[in-house]
C-alpha positions in Angstrom: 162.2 -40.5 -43.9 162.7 -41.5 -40.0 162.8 -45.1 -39.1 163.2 -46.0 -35.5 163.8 -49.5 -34.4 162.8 -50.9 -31.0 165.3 -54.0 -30.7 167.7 -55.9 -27.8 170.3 -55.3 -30.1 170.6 -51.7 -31.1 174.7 -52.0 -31.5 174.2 -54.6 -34.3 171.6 -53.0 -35.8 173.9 -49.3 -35.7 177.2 -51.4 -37.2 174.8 -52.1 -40.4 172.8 -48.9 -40.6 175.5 -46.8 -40.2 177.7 -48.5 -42.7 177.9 -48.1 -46.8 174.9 -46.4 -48.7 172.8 -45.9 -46.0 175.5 -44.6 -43.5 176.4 -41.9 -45.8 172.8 -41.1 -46.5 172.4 -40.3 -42.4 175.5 -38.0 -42.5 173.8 -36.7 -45.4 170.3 -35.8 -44.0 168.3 -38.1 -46.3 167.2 -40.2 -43.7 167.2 -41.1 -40.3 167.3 -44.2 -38.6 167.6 -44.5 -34.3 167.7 -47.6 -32.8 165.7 -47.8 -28.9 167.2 -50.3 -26.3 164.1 -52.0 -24.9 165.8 -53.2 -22.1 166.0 -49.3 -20.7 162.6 -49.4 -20.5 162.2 -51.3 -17.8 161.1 -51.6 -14.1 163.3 -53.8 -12.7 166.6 -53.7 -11.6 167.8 -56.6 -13.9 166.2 -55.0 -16.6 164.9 -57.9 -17.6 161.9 -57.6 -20.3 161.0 -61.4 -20.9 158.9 -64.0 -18.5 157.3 -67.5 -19.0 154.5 -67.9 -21.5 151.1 -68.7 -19.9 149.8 -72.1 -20.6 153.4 -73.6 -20.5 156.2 -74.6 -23.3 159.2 -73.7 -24.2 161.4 -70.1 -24.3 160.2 -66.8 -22.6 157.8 -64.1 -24.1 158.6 -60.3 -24.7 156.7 -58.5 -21.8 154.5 -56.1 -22.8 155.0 -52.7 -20.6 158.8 -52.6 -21.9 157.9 -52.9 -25.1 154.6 -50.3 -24.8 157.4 -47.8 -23.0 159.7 -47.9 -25.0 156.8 -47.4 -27.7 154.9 -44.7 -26.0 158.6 -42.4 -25.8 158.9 -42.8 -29.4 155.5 -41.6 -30.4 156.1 -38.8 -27.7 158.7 -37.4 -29.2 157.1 -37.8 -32.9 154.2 -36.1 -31.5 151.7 -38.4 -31.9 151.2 -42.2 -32.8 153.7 -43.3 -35.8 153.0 -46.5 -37.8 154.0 -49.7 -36.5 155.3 -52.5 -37.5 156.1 -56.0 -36.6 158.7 -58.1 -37.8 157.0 -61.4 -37.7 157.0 -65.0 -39.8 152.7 -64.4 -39.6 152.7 -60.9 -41.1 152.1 -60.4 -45.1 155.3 -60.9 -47.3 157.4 -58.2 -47.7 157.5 -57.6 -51.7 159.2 -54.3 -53.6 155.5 -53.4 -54.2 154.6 -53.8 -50.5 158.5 -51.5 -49.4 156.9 -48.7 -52.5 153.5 -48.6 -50.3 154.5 -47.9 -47.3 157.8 -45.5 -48.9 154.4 -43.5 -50.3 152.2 -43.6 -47.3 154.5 -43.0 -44.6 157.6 -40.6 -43.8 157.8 -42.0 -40.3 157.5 -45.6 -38.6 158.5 -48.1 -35.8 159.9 -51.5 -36.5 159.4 -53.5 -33.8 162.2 -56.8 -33.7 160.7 -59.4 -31.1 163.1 -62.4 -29.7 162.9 -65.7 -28.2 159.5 -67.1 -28.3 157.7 -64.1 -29.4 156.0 -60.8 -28.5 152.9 -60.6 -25.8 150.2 -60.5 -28.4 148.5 -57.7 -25.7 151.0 -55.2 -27.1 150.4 -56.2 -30.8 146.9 -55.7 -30.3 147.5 -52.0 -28.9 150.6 -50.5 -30.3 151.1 -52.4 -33.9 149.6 -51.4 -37.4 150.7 -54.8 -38.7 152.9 -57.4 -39.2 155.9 -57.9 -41.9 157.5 -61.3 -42.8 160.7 -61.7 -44.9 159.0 -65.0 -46.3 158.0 -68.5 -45.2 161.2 -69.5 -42.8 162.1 -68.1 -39.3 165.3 -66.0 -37.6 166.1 -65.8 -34.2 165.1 -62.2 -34.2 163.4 -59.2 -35.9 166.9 -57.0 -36.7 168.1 -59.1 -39.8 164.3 -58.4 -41.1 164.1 -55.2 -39.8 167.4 -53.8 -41.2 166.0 -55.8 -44.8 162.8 -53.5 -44.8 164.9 -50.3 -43.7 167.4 -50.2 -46.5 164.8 -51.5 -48.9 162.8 -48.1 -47.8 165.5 -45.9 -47.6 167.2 -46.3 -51.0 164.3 -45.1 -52.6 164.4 -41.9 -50.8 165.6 -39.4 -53.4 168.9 -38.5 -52.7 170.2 -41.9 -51.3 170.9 -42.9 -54.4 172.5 -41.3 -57.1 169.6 -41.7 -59.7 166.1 -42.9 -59.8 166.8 -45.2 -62.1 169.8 -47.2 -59.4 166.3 -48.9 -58.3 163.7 -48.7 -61.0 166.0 -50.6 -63.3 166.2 -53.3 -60.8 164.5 -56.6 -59.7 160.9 -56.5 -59.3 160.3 -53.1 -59.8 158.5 -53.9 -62.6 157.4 -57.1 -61.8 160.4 -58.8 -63.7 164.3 -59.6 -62.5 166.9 -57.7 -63.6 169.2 -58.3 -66.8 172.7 -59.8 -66.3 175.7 -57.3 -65.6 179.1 -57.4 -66.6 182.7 -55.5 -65.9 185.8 -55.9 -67.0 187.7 -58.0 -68.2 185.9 -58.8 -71.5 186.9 -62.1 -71.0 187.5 -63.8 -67.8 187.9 -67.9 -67.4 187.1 -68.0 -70.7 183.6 -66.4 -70.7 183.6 -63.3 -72.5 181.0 -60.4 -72.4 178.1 -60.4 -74.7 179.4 -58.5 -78.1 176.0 -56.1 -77.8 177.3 -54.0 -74.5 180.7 -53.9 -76.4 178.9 -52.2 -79.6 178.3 -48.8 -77.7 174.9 -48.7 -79.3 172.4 -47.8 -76.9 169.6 -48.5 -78.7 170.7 -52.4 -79.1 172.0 -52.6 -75.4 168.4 -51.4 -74.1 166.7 -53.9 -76.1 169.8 -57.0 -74.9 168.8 -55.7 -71.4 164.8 -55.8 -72.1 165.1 -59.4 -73.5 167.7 -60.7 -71.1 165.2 -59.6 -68.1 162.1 -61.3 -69.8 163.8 -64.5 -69.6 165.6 -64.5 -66.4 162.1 -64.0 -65.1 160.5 -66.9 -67.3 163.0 -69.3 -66.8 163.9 -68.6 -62.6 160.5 -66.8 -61.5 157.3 -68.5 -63.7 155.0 -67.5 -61.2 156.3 -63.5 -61.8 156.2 -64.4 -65.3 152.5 -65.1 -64.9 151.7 -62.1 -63.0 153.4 -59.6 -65.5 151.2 -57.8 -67.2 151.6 -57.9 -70.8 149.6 -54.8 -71.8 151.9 -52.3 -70.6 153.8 -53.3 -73.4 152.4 -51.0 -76.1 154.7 -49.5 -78.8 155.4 -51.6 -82.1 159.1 -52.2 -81.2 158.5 -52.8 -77.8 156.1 -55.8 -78.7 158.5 -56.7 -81.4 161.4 -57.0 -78.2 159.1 -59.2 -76.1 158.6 -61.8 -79.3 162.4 -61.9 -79.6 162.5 -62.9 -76.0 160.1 -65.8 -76.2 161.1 -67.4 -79.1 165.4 -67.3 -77.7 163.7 -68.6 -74.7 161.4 -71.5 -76.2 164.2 -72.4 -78.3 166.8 -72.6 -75.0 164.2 -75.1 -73.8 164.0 -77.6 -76.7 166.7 -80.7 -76.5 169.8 -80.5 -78.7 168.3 -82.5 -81.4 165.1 -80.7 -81.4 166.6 -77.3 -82.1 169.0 -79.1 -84.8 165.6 -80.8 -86.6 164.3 -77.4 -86.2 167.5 -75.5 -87.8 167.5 -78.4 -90.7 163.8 -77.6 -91.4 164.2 -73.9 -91.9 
């Protein structure tokens, strides 16, 4: 996968891409990532690539001829027009089913990291495929969001990480939140690790891991919880798993004396 992001700021966009998992995965030929200086791109001797907004306010808009050629080299030397997309506050919301769509549909694309008061909606009309938000609230700028959607592509690229399973097992991959981890010390401050990941039974720690990631999601994301889809849920013990997680969860959620009436009666 290539990924190239047009941006004011391609040195702080390098320092993160070229760091950690994703650095390594560059030296490694996994994927590629190039950052594109807008302000090179321009006309002018100041370079400068922003101007007043017509019909008044505040701030300065991104022009739109820096932004189309520094565009236009891009898909030149691609060959041909590459999917593009805006970071933006009014695009959809960015989801792990949303970063799996576009890891299937595309091995190339253009993230596009606007500034100040925005982007000459002229260029978005031409140039951009659509628009990508990180969620209801605004940054100063496109590179924290476009640096989000780039890792969140590339570690699914196989090879970045060392098995598929380092992101299926995750958050949201499944439409549920990931089970609670642990290292050592068993105990720390008094907590201790959950005797089940102790046991070295791999059976029982699968089905600790199952239940613990059905709650999490009940109890801090209902409205996943609502979404999931309960029939992919099919063999006898896996159904037998998800009953175990609703009644440890119902019963968390009763008050101390309700759970003790409900003990007394049993």
């Amino acid at each position: 996968m290539r990924i190239d992001i047009m941006t004011l700021f391609p040195d702080a966009v390098d320092a993160m891409m070229n760091a950690s998992i994703i650095g390594r995965a560059q030296e490694r030929g996994f994927v590629t990532i190039r950052t594109h200086q807008i302000r090179e791109f321009t006309t002018n001797r100041q370079m400068q690539v922003d101007d007043y907004p017509y019909g008044g306010g505040r701030g300065a808009v991104m022009q739109a001829d820096p932004l189309y050629r520094c565009w236009q080299h891009i898909c030149d030397e691609a060959g041909g027009r590459v999917h593009t997309i805006y970071m933006s506050p009014c695009g959809r919301v960015l989801t792990q089913q949303v970063a799996r769509e576009l890891k299937e549909r595309y091995d190339h694309l253009i993230l596009v990291c606007g500034h100040y008061e925005g982007v000459d909606q002229r260029f978005l009309d031409e140039c951009v495929d659509e628009e990508i938000s990180m969620g209801d609230f605004v940054v100063t700028g496109g590179e924290i969001p476009a640096m989000a959607l780039a890792d969140c592509l590339c570690r699914m690229v196989p090879g970045v990480l060392p098995e598929e399973s380092c992101y299926t097992d995750e958050s949201h991959w499944n439409g549920l939140l990931e089970y609670p981890q642990y290292s050592r010390p068993e105990e720390w401050h008094g907590r201790k690790v959950p005797e089940v990941l102790l046991s070295g039974h791999h059976g029982n720690v699968a089905d600790w891991r199952t239940r613990e990631s059905y709650k999490r999601t009940m109890a801090r994301r209902p409205d996943l919880w609502e979404k999931f889809d309960l029939t992919q849920v099919h063999s006898r013990h896996d159904k037998k798993v998800l009953a175990q997680a609703l009644a440890e969860y119902e019963a968390a959620q009763r008050p101390p004396e309700d759970a003790g009436e409900a003990e007394s009666a049993e």
